[in-house]
N, C-alpha and C positions, 0 to 999 in steps of 0.2 A: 636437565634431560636432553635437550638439544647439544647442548656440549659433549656431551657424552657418544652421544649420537656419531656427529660432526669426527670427534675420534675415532671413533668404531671405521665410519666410513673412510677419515684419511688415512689410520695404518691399515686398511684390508682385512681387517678382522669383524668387520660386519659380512651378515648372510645375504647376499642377492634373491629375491622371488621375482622370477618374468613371468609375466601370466599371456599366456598364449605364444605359442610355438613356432609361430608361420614364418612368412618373408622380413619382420622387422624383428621379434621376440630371436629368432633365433643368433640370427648377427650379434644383436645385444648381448648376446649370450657368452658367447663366443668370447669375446672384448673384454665383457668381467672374467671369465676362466683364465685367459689370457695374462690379464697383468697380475692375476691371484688371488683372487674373490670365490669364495663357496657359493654357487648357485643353486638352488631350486629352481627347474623349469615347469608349470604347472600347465595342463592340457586340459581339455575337454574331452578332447579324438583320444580314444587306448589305440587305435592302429597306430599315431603319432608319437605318443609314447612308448609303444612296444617296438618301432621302428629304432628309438633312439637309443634306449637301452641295449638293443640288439649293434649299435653302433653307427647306423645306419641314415643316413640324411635323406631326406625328401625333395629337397630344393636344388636344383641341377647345377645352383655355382657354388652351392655349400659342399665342399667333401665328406666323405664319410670319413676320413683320416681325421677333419678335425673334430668331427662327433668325436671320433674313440679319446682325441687328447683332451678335449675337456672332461670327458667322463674320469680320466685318470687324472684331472687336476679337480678332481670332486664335484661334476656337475650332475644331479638325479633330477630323473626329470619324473612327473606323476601328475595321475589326475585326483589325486588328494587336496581337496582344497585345506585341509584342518594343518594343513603342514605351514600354513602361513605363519601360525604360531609360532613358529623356529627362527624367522627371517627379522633384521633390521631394515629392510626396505621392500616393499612391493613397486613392481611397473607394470601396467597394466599396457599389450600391447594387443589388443581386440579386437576385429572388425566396427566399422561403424557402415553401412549399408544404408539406402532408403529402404523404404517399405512399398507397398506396389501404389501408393499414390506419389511416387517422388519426395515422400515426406521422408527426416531424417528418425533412422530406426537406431534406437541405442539401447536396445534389448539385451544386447552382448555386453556392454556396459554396463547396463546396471542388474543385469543377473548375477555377473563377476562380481559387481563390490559385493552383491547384497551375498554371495558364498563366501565371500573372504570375511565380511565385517564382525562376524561373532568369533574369528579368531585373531582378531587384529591385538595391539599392545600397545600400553605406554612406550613412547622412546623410540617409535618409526617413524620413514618417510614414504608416502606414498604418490607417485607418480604416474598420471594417465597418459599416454602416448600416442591412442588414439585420437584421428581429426574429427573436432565436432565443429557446432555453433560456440559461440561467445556466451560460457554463463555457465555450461555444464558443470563444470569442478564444483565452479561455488552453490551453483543449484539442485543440482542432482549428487553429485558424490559428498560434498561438506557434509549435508544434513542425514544423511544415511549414516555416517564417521561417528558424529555428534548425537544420534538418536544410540549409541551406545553409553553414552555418557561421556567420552571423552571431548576435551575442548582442541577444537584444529589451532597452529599456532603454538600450544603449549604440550600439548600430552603424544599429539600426533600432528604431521607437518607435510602438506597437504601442494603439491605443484600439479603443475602443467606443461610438459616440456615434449610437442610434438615430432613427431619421428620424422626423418630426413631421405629414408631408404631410399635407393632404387637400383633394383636389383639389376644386377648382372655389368653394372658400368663398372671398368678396370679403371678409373682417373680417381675415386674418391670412393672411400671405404667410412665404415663406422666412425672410426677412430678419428679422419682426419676430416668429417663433414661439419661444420660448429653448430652446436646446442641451443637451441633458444629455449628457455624455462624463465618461470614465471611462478610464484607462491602467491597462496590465500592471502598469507602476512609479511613482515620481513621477515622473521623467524623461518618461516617453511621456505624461502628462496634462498638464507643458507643453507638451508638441507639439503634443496633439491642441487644447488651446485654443489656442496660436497659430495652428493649422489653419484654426480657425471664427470668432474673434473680429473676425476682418475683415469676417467677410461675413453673421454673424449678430449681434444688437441684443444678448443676451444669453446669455455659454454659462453652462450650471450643472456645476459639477467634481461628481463623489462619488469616493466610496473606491478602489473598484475596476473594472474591468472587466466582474463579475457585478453589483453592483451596479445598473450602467447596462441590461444587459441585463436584471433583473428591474423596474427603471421602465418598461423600455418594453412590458414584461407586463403588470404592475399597470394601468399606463391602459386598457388595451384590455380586461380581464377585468373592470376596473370597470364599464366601459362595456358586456358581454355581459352579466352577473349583473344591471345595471339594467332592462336591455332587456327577457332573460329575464321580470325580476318583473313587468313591461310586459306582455309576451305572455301572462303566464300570467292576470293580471289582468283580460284583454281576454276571456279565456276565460270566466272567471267572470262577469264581468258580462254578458256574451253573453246565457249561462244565463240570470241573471237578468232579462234585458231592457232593459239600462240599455247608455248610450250612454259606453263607456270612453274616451273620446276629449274629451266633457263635463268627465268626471269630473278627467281631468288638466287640463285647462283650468281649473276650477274649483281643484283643490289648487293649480295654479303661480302662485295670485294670493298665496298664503303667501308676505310676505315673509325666510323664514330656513326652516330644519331641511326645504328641500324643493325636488329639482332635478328638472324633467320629463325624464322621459325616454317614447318614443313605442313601440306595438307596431308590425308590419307583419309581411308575409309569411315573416318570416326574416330570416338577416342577413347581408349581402354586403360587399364590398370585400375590400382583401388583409389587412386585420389581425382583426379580431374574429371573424371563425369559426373562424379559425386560431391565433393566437394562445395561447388558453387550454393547446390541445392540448399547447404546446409544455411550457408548463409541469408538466399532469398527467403527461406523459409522461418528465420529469423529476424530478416528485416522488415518483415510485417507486422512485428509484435509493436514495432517502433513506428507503424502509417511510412515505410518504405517500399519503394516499389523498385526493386534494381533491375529498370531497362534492358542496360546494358550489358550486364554479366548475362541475363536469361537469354538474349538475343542471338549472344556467342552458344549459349548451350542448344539452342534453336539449331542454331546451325549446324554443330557439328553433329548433334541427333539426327538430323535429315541427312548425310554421309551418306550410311549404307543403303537408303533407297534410293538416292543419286547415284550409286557405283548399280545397283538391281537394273535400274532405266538403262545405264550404259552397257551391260552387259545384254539388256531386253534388247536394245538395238542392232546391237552389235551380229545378234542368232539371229535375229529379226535379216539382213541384209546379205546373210547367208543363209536364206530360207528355211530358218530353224526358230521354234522356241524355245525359251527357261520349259516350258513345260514336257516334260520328256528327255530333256538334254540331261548328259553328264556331265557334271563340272567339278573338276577338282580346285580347291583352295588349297594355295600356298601357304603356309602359318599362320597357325591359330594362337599364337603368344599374342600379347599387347602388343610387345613392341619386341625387336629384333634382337635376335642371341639371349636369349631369355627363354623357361619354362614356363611362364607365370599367363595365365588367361585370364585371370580377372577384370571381368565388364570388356573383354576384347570386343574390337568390333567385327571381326571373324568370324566368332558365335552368330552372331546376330546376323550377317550376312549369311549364312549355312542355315541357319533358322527362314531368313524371307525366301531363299532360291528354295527350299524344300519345300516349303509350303505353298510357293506356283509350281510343285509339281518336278523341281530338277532332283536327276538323282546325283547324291553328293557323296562327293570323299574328301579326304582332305591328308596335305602330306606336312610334317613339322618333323624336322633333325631333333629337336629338345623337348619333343611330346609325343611317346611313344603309343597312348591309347587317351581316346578322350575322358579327360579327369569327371569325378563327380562336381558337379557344379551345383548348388541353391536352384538357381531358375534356368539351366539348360540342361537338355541330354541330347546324347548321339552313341548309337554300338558301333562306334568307328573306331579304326587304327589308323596309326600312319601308312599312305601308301610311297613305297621306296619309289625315289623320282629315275625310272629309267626309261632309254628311248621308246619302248615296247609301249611304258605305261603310260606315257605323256602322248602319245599315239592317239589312244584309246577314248580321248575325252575329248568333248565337242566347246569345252573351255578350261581355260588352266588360268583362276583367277589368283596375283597376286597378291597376295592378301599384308604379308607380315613379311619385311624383306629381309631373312636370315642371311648372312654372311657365308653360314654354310651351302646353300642352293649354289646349283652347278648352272647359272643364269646363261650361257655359251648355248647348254643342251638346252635349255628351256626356250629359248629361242627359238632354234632349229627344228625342233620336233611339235611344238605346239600348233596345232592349226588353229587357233583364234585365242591368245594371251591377252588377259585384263590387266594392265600394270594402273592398280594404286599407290604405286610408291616412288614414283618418275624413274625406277631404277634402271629403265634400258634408253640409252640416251637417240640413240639412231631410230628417225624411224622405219617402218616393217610395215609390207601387207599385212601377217597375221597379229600386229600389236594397237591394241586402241588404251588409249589414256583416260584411266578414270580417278 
């Protein structure tokens, strides 16, 4: 059966199923149509579906030209779960979110298997993509597989090979970021690389299935804890009056023992605010207490009410408050030349100044009205950044430093600019560093 399999997958004549649509399912997508795979794309969303059918992309670095060419290299996308039946492989690529105690929520996860598993078969492989804790495959998805009657290992073959996205960077794409996967058995870790080895440059095998799922922790809790020390750094030299954003500049000309990493408002996207969590919240199962990771999440949570103080000062000393003042933010992406707002700290910022009372707008090149969010809303659109409009606001906080902002005019026309992102290097009466 595996052999069989393993064929299917090396000539391209097995069916692809991605399960969920968004910033990672779709790329994936993409990739397999590409080198010649029949895909199923399966949804939730019908406007997501009916978008893609229509030809249509959602995601501002995905074109619509290559929706229409996968659809004509036979990609259908639906929110049919019973269509799993048709496919040799499922990936499951689905939110994993906390829930409102900071605990990890895998609702999306296990509502997914549990629609897919009455139509699963002998002779697949199935691959979760989404970031958890250490254990879920083999404790959560195995036993759901196996409460079918089938045996993981022999009937179905069972990985864990976390997703690598991030959207919108031109240096590394799908294809050329390497694979880390991980099987139940050894059996399901040749599946899972015959799965990817097609369509990514390099997969890397490890031991097990917790294994892979605690790599794709480590990267992202590396990358919080650096940040963290970033934020916290930016704090201190504040105090002291030095310009932190010099200062890394200045260490990143060290050629060895030293990687910049940058402070800002916070920290957004779907993996590093969340992430960590998944893990603390695991390490207590084990009488672990991880200090240190929480410490960095400590800190960069506390972010957007350190830039709210500087901004309160700042109206403060121009005989103004947050309360009644206009303030427009600069971009509400995670992070710059990107559509993507997930957990931005932007939101969250627009959320604290609203709530002491400021009225808010907010201007984004690659966010033309504020998306539907889980836990925020706003009836806002982008406001177009011109002299007239940048006039009009008693703060113009930088929030997300797009590439496309015209930073000359924003300058010139701002009467009191909040730079979160060190981007104006000279300083200005109307500019304070937060």
């Amino acid at each position: 059966m595996k052999v069989e399999l393993i064929d299917k997958l090396d000539s391209k004549t097995a069916r692809i199923g991605i399960v969920g649509l968004g910033y990672v399912g779709l790329p994936l997508m993409l990739r397999y149509c590409e080198v010649g795979y029949k895909v199923i794309g399966f949804d939730i969303d019908q406007s997501k579906v009916d978008s893609l059918k229509a030809g249509n992309s959602y995601i501002e670095h995905i074109s619509s030209g290559s929706i229409r060419r996968a659809t004509e290299l036979g990609f259908e996308p639906t929110t049919d779960f019973s269509r799993a039946k048709e496919v040799d492989a499922l990936i499951l690529c689905v939110p994993t979110p906390l829930n409102k105690y900071r605990e990890p929520d895998l609702s999306f996860v296990l509502n997914t298997t549990e629609s897919l598993v009455p139509h699963l078969h002998k002779g697949m492989v199935l691959s979760l993509e989404s970031t958890t804790y250490p254990g879920t495959t083999e404790e959560e998805l195995k036993p759901r597989i196996e409460s079918r009657g089938f045996k993981v290992g022999t009937d179905i073959f069972l990985v864990f090979s976390p997703e690598r996205e991030d959207p919108g960077n031109q240096h590394f794409t799908t294809r050329s970021i390497p694979k880390v996967c991980g099987g139940c058995t050894p059996a399901c870790l040749e599946a899972g690389i015959a799965l990817y080895r097609q369509v990514i440059d390099k997969v890397v095998p490890v031991s097990s299935t917790q294994a892979a799922e605690l790599t794709k922790l480590l990267e992202n809790i590396h990358r919080s804890v650096n940040i963290g020390l970033a934020n916290e750094m930016k704090m201190v030299a504040d105090r002291m009056g030095i310009d932190i954003h010099e200062v890394i500049r200045a260490a990143a000309t060290k050629p060895f023992g030293f990687v910049p990493y940058y402070p800002g408002p916070g920290i957004g996207g779907h993996c590093i605010p969340i992430d960590p969590f998944y893990l603390t919240w695991k390490a207590r199962e084990y009488g672990m207490h991880t200090r240190f990771i929480e410490l960095a999440g400590e800190i960069n949570s506390s972010m957007p009410d350190y830039v709210v103080s500087k901004i309160s000062l700042a109206l403060n000393q121009r005989n103004k408050s947050i309360n009644g003042s206009s303030i427009l933010v600069l971009g509400i992406a995670y992070k710059k030349n990107v559509d993507d707002v997930r957990e931005s700290p932007s939101v969250l910022l627009m959320e604290r100044l609203r709530d002491l009372g400021a009225r808010i707008s907010y201007s984004d090149p690659h966010v033309a009205s504020f998306p539907k969010m889980r836990a925020h809303s706003f009836d806002l659109a982008s406001v177009p950044l011109t002299s007239d409009n940048l006039k009009q606001f008693d703060c113009v906080l930088l929030a997300t430093d797009h590439d496309k902002f015209d930073y000359e005019l924003i300058c010139k026309e701002a009467s009191l600019l909040v730079d979160c992102r060190g981007k104006f290097l000279q300083p200005a009466d109307n500019i304070v560093r937060a």
